[in-house]
N, C-alpha and C positions, 0 to 999 in steps of 0.2 A: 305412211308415217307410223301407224300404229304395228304393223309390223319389224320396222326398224328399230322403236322401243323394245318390243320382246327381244329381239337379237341385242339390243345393248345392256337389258337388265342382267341377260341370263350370259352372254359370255364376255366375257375381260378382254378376252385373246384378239390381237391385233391380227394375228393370220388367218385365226378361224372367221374373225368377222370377213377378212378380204376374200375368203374363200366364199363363203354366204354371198358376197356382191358378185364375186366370181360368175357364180352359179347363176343368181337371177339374172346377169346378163345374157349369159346364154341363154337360159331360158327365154327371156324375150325376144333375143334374134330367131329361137325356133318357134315361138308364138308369131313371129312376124312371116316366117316362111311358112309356116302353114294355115297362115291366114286366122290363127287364135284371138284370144282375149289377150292382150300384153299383161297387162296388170295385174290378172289373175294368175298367169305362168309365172313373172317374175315376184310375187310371192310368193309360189311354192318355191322357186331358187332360192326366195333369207331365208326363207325360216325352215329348210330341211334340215338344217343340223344347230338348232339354234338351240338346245340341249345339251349337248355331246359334252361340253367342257363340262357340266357338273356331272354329266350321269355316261361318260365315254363305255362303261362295258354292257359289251352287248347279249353277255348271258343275265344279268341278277333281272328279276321282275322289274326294276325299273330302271332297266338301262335305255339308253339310246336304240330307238328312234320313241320307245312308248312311254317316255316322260313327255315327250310332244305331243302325242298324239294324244293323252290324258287331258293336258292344260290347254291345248287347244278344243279338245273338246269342253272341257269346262265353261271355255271361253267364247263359247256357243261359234266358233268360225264354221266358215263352209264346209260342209261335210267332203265336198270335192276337193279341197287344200289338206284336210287331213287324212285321207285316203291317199293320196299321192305322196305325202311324207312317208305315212305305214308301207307304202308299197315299193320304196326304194331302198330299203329295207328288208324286201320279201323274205331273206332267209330267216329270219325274225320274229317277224308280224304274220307270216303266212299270205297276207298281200301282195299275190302275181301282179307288175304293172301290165293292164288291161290298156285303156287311155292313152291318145299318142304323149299328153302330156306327162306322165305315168312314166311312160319310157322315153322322152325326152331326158328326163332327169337323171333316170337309171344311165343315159347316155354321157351327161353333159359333166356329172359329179367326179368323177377320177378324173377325168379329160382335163377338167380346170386345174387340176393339183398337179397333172404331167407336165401343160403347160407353165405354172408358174415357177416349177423347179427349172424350166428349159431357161426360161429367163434369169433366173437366179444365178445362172451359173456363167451368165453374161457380164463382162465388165460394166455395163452400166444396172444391172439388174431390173432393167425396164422392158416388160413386155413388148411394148411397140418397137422393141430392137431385134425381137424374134419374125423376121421378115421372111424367112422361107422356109416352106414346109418341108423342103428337105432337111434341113438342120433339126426339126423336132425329129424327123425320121432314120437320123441319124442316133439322137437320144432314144429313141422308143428299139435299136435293134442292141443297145449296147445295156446289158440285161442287170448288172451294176449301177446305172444310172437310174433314181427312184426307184430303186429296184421293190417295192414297197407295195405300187401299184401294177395293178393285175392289167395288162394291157390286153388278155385275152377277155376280160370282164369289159374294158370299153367298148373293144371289134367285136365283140358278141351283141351289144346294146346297138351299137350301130348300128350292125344289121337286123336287130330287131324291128330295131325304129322306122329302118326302111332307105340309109341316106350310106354311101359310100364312106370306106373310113378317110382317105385321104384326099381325094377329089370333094368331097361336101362338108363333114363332119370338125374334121380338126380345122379347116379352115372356117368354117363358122363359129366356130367357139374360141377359133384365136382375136378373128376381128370382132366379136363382141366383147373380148377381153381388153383389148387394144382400146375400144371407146370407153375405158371405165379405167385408164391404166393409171392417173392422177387420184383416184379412191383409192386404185389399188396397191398405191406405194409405188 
């Protein structure tokens, strides 16, 4: 809850927020695969970018992610929740994610923004209609479609993390999107 306050104080935006639910969902389906804390994963998913709309650049002294990481520190949070915002961010912060949770996130944060543009471009623009991974696969080789997001940045994460891109990865961050797809418009 108190997490969910910071995401509504600090951003407006109806997609940035869906993107933050996005995110903690995944996160907690790879807290539940790897046998984690849920609660603690799926707060670092709200609140990694719970920032970005007032402070999106990522050169000036307080742009995104270290306006977070400041106010959360301020705000005495767990030192482990803002290590893990700084460190998905690492070209930034300097913060390598170490922690599977660390690079769970590093994994899961484009991956949510691939997926909800695959649906978007669906006649019903609902997630749960994105039924096979071939079709994201189809999105992910045609190099115009979100052309935006660095698909070599997600399959790099994957394989960091330890989890196939297509056999584990997208399918796990699709069906935890799919459970949250009424939050998420």
């Amino acid at each position: 809850d108190e997490a969910w306050k910071l995401v509504t104080e600090w951003t407006e935006s109806e997609s940035l927020r869906h993107h933050m639910l996005a995110v903690e969902a995944a996160m907690r389906a790879y807290a539940r695969r790897f046998g984690e804390d849920e609660d603690l994963w799926g707060v670092v998913g709200l609140l990694h970018d719970f920032d970005y709309e007032r402070h999106p650049d990522m050169v000036a002294a307080d742009g995104h992610p270290l306006t977070a990481v400041r106010v959360l520190r301020e705000q005495g949070v767990d030192a482990v929740i803002v290590r893990a915002i700084a460190a998905h961010a690492s070209e930034r912060t300097g913060a390598q994610p170490e922690s599977t949770m660390e690079k769970a996130l590093v994994a899961v944060d484009e991956l949510t923004g691939f997926l909800t543009a695959v649906a978007l471009v669906r006649p019903s623009k609902d997630i749960r209609d994105v039924t096979q991974i071939s079709s994201v696969r189809k999105k992910w080789k045609d190099r115009s479609f979100a052309a935006a997001v660095s698909r070599e940045e997600i399959a790099e994460a994957a394989q960091v993390l330890g989890v196939d891109l297509w056999t584990e990865h997208v399918p796990l961050v699709l069906e935890a999107m799919k459970g949250i797809a009424a939050e998420l418009g």
